[in-house]
C-alpha positions in Angstrom: 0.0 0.0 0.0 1.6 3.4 -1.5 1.0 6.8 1.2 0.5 9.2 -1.2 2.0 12.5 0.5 0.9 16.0 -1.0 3.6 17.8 -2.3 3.0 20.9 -0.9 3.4 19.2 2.5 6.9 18.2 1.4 8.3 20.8 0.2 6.2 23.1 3.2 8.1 21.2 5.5 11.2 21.1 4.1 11.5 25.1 4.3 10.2 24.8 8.0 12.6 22.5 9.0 15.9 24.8 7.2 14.4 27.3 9.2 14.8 25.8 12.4 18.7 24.7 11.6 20.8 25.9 14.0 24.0 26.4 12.7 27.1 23.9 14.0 30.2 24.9 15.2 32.4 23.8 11.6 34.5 25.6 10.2 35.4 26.0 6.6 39.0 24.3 5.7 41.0 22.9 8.2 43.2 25.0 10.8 46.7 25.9 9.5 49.9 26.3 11.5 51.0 30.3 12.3 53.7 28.7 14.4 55.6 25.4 13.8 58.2 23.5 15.8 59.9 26.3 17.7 61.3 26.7 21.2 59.7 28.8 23.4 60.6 28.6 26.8 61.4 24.8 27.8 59.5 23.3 25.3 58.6 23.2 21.4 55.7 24.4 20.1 53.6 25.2 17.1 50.5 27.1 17.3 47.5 26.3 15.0 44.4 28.3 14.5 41.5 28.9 12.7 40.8 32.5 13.4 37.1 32.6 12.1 35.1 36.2 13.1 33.5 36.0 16.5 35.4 33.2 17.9 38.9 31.9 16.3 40.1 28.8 18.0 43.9 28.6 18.6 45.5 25.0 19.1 49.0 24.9 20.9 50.9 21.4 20.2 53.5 21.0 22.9 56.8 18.9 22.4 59.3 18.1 24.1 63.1 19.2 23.7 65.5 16.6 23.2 66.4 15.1 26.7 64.0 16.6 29.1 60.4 16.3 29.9 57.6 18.6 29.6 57.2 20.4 33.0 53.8 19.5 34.7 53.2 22.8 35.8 52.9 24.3 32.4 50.8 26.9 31.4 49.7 29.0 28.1 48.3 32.1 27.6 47.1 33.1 24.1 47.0 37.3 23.5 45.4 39.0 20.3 44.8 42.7 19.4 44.6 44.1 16.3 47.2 45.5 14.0 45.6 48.7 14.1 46.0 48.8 18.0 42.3 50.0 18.2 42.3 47.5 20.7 44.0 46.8 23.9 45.6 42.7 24.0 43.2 40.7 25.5 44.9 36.9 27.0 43.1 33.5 26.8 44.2 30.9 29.2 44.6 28.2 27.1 43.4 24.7 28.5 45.5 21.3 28.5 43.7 18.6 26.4 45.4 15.1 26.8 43.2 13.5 24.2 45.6 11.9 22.0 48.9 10.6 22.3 50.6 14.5 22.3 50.2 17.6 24.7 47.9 19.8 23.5 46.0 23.4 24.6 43.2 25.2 23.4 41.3 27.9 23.6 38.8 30.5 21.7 40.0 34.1 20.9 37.4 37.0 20.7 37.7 38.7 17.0 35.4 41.0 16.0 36.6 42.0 12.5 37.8 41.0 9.2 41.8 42.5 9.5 45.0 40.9 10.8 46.0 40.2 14.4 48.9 40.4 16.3 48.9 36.6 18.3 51.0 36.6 21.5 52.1 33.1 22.7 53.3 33.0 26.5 54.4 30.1 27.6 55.2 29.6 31.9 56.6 27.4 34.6 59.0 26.8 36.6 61.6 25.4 34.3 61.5 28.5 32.1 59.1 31.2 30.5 58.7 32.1 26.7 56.4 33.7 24.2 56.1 33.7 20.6 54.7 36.2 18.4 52.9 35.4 14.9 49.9 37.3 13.1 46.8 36.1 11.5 43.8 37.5 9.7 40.1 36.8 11.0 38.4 35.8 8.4 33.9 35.6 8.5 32.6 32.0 8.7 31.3 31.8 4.9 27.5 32.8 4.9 26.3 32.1 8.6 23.5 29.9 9.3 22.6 30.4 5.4 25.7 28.4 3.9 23.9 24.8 5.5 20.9 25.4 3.1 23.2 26.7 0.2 25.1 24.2 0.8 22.5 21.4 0.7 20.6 22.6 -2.7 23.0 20.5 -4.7 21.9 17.3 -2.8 18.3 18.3 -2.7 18.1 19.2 -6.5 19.9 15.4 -7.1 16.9 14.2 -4.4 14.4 15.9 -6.7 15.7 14.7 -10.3 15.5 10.9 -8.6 12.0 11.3 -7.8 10.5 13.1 -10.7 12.9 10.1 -12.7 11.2 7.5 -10.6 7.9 9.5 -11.0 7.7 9.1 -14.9 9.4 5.4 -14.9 6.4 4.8 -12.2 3.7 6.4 -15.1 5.3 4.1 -18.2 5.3 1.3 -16.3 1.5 2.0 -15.6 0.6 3.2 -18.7 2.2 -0.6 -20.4 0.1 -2.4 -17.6 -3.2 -0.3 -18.5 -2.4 -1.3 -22.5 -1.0 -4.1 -21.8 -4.8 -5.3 -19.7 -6.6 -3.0 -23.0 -5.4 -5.4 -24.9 -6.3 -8.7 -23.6 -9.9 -7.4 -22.9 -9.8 -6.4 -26.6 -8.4 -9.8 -27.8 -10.9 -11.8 -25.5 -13.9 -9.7 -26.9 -12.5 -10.3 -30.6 -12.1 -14.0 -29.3 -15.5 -14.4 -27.8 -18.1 -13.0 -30.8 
């Protein structure tokens, strides 16, 4: 037994439903390294970031050097201001994530424009302190909540070629059966006089 749902529904709920999306926290491209396998301090380091408008995440990857550990008590600060100086540095305590099989700390940067950065690395503990300097430009997250559904027309336009396909291979197919039945009731009229 075939549910046959009105298209207007469909395509009604469809626009309800993009409405609602809230968008997720992706990015668009990977992160890419501003910093990469320095010394600072008692360790080596290389900063990663993805500095997208509102909120750029950094990623600090801490190594080793050759012949000593990392200290336990380690700690890293993340500072931004812009270029321009229009605004004062603002730090980010960066937070240890132990995830995988490296040392790693993170943390969220506040940028509220499309220029470039000044990014302040501080490394501290008691074996030694360090800090870094880099820049980077904030760049806006491509079309805000807007890019899922512009993103998702080229799979919805695929989704509606299949079914108007499937919808006309569904009306030949009855159109040969209705013939197909014309026909025997015409041959067993022609057979029966």
């Amino acid at each position: 037994m075939r549910i046959s749902v009105p298209r207007k529904v469909v395509v009604s709920g469809f626009w309800i439903l993009s409405a609602l999306c809230v968008p997720a926290s992706a990015h668009i491209g990977p992160p890419f390294p501003i910093i990469e396998n320095q010394r600072v301090g008692p360790v080596i380091i290389s900063l990663w970031t993805h500095p997208d408008i509102g909120q750029g995440l950094f990623y600090v990857i801490v190594d080793p050097v050759p012949g000593s550990p990392i200290p336990k008590d380690l700690r890293v600060k993340i500072g931004v201001q812009p270029e321009s100086l229009r605004l004062p540095e603002a730090f980010y305590k960066a937070d240890r994530d132990d995830t995988r099989n490296l040392v790693e700390y993170r943390t969220y940067a506040d940028f509220d424009r499309d220029e470039f950065w000044r990014v302040h690395l501080v490394i501290e503990s008691t074996q030694g302190n360090g800090e870094a300097f880099s820049r980077v430009e904030a760049t806006p997250s491509f079309m805000g909540r807007f890019g899922l559904v512009f993103f998702s027309l080229p799979f919805v336009a695929v989704g509606y070629l299949w079914y108007r396909g499937m919808s006309k291979k569904r009306d030949r197919i009855r159109k040969r059966r209705a013939e197909a039945i014309e026909d025997k009731q015409e041959l067993s009229r022609s057979l029966g006089k």
